[in-house]
N, C-alpha and C positions, 0 to 999 in steps of 0.2 A: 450259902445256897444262891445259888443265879437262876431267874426265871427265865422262863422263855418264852418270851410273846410274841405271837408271829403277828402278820394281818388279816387273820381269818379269825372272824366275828362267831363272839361264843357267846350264850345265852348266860355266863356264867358276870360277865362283862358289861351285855346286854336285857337285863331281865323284862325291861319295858315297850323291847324294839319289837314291832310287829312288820309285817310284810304290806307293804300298800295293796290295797284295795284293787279289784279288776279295775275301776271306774275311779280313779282317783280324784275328780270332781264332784266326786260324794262325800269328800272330805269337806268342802265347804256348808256341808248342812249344817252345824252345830252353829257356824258360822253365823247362817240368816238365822236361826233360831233365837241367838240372843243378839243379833242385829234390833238396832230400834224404828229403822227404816220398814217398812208393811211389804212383805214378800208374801208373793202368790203363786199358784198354777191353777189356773181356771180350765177345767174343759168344756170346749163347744159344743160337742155333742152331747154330752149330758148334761150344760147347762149348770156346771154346778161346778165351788172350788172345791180341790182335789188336795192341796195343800194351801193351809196360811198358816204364818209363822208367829209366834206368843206377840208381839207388837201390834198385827193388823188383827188377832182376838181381840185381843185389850182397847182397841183404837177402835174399832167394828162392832163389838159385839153380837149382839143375837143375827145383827144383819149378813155374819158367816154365812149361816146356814141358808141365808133366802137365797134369791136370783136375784138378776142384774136389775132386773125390774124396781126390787126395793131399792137397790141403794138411786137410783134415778133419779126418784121422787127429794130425794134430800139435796141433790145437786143442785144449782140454779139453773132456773130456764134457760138463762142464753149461753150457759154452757153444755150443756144438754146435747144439741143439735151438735155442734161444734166437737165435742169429745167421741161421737156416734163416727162421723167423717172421722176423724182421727183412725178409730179400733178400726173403721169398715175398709179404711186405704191400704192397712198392711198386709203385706204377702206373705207367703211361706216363707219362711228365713228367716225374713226381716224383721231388724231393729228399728221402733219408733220411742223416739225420746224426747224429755219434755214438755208431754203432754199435761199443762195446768189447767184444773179447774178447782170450782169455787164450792166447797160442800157443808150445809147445814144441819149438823147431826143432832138426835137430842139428847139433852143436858149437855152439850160443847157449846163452847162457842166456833163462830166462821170460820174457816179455816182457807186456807187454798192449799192443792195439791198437786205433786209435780209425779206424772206416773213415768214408768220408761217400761216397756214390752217388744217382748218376739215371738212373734210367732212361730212357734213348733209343730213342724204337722208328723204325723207317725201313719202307719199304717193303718193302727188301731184308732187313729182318733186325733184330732188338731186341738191344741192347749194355748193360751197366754199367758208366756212366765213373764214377768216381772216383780217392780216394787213401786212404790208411793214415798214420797218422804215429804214432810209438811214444808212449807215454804215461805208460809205467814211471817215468821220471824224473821227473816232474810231481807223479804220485801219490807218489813220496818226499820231492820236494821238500815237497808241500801237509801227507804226515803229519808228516815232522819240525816244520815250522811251527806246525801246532798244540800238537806237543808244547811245544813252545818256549811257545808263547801262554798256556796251559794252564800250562805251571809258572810262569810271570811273576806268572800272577791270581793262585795259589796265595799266591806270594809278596808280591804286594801284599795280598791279603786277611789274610796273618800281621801287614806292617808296621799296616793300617789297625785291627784290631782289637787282637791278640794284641798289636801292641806299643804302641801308642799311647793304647789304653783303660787300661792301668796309669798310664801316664806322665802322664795328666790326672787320674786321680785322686791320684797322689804331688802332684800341682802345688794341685788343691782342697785336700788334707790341710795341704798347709804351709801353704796360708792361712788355710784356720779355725785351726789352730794358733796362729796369730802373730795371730791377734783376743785369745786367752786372755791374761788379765788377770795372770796369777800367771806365767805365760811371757814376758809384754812386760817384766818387770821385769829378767831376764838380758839383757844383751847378748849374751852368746856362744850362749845356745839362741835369739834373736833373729836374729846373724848366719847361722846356721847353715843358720836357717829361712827368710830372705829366701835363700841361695845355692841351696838346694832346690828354691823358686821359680822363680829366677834358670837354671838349669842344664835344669828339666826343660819350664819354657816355649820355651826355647832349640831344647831337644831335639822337642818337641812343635811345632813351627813348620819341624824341617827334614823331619821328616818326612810332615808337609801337603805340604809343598811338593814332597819327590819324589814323593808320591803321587797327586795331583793333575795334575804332569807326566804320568807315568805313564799316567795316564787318557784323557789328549786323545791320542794317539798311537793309529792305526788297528792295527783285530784287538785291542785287548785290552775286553774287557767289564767294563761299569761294577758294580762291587760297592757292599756298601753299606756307608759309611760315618761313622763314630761320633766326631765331635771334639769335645775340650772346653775 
């Protein structure tokens, strides 16, 4: 028996396939739902959110249901003022992103917050979608990293100067050394002088070499350095 299957889509084939949506950007609800980022829609005119997604309950709590007034009081003053200009600058349409501030909830600890909104106006009424997503960790993560980067330079700028500008001139010295005419006549201040040579070219080549490693590797800044 030979089947025949054309290209026309049969529920027999398809039992799960459903038809998209009028508004196919409704598909992204479930989306923000169990996103961990704080998604909103705030309306202006009644002063109240309309949607927050399970992250910004859990993260918010009882302060859902208040006005913008409560959560204010938790922010710090000098961001306060600052975040106010921010929401009061945006237009109709527009995207404003990156709006951080600083907020002390109770039982959290401090946090800071990066918000991103647009304002949506409708017929019936102007809204602020966006989200929130914490950025305290970031900012630890990015200052430890510098610290780190910043003691590395430190560190290569000790090996490339500090240590390696001795060590080429121990290396010059033993060889104008072993030119001297009254010195070539000893073999043992000879030997002694070629192992001097010998030891601190050595040394002077490994430490090119991790320094210059070192160098090509992202986030560390090029210093300036002195070989001989």
């Amino acid at each position: 028996m030979v089947l025949n299957i054309d290209n026309t889509e049969s529920k027999a084939f398809n039992p799960y396939k459903k038809a998209l949506p009028a508004d196919p950007a409704s598909l992204m609800l479930p989306l923000t739902e169990h996103d961990t980022r704080l998604y909103f829609v705030f309306c202006i005119n009644r002063n109240q959110f309309l949607y927050t997604n399970a992250a910004f309950k859990n993260f918010f709590g009882s302060l859902v249901d208040g006005s913008p007034q409560d959560f204010l009081k938790y922010i710090h003053p000098e961001d306060v003022v600052r975040l106010k200009k921010s929401v009061a600058a945006i237009q109709p349409g527009t995207v404003k992103t990156n709006i951080e501030f600083n907020i002390s909830l109770p039982d959290k600890n401090d946090c800071c917050l990066r918000l991103n909104l647009i304002y949506n106006q409708q017929l019936d009424g102007s809204a602020l979608v966006g989200y929130a997503e914490e950025v305290i960790n970031l900012k630890v993560h990015t200052t430890v990293s510098e610290e780190y980067h910043s003691k590395k330079k430190a560190i290569l700028n000790i090996l490339s100067h500090d240590l390696l500008s001795p060590m080429g001139s121990i290396h010059n010295l033993a060889a104008l050394l072993s030119r001297k005419k009254d010195l070539q006549q000893d073999p043992e201040i000879n030997k002694w002088l070629s192992l001097i040579q010998v030891i601190s070219k050595k040394s002077i080549n490994i430490i090119r070499g991790f320094v210059e490693k070192e160098f090509t590797e992202p986030g560390v800044s090029p210093v300036r350095k002195e070989y001989f």
